[in-house]
C-alpha positions as CSV (number, residue, x, y, z in Angstrom):
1,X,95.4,59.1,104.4
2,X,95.1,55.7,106.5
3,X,97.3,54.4,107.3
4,X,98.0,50.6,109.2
5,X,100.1,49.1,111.9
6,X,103.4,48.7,111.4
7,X,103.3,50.9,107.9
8,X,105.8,53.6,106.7
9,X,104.0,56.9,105.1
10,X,106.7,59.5,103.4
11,X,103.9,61.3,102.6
12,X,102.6,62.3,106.4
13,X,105.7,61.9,108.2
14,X,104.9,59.7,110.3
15,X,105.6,56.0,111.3
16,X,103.4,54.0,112.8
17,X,104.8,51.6,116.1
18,X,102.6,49.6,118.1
19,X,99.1,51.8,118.6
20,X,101.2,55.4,118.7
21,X,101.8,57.6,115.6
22,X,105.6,58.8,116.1
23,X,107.3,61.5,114.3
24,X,109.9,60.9,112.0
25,X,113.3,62.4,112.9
26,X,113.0,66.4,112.8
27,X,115.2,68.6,111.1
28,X,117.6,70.2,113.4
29,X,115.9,73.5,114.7
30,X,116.3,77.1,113.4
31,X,117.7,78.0,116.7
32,X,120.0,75.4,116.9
33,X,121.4,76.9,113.1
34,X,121.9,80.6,114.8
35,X,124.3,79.7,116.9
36,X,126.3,78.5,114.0
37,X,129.7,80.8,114.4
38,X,129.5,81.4,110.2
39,X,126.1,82.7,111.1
40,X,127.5,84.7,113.9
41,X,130.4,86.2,112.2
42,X,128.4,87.3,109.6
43,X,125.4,88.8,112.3
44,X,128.4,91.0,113.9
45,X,130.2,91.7,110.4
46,X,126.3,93.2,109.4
47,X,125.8,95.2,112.6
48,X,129.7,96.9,112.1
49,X,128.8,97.3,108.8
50,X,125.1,99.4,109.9
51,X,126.7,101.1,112.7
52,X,129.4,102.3,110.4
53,X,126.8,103.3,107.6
54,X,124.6,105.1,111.0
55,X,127.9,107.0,112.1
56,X,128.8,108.2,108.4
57,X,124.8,109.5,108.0
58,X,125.4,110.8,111.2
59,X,128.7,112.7,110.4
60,X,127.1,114.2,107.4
61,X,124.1,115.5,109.3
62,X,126.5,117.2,111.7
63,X,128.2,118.6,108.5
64,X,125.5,120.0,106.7
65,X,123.7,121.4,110.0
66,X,127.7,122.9,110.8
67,X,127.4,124.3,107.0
68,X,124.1,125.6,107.4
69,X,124.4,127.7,110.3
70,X,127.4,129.0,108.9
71,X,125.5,130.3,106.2
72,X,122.7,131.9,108.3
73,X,125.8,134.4,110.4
């Protein structure tokens, strides 16, 4: 698309000033979002929820290998 001096494009982005093709303001970054303490509370409410869901797979593992040598005496 050409564009000329001095023009506004919605469609690139872009804004022409002077000779240089400048950026529009950018959305705020991804990383910027993570650190969002919503996002956080629910990272950490996720990673007690796994750790739970590991232990409990873990406890019935121990169970069933308890019950199975049981069964073998």
């Amino acid at each position: 698309m050409t564009q000329y001096l001095g023009t506004n494009s919605s469609a690139t982005g872009y804004r022409n000033s002077n000779v240089f093709m400048e950026p529009r303001e950018e959305e705020p970054s991804r990383e910027v979002a993570t650190r969002s303490p919503v996002i956080e509370g629910c990272v950490i409410s996720r990673q007690y929820r796994l750790r739970r869901l590991l232990d409990d797979t873990n406890n019935s593992l121990l169970e069933l290998q308890i019950l199975e040598e049981s069964a073998n005496y």
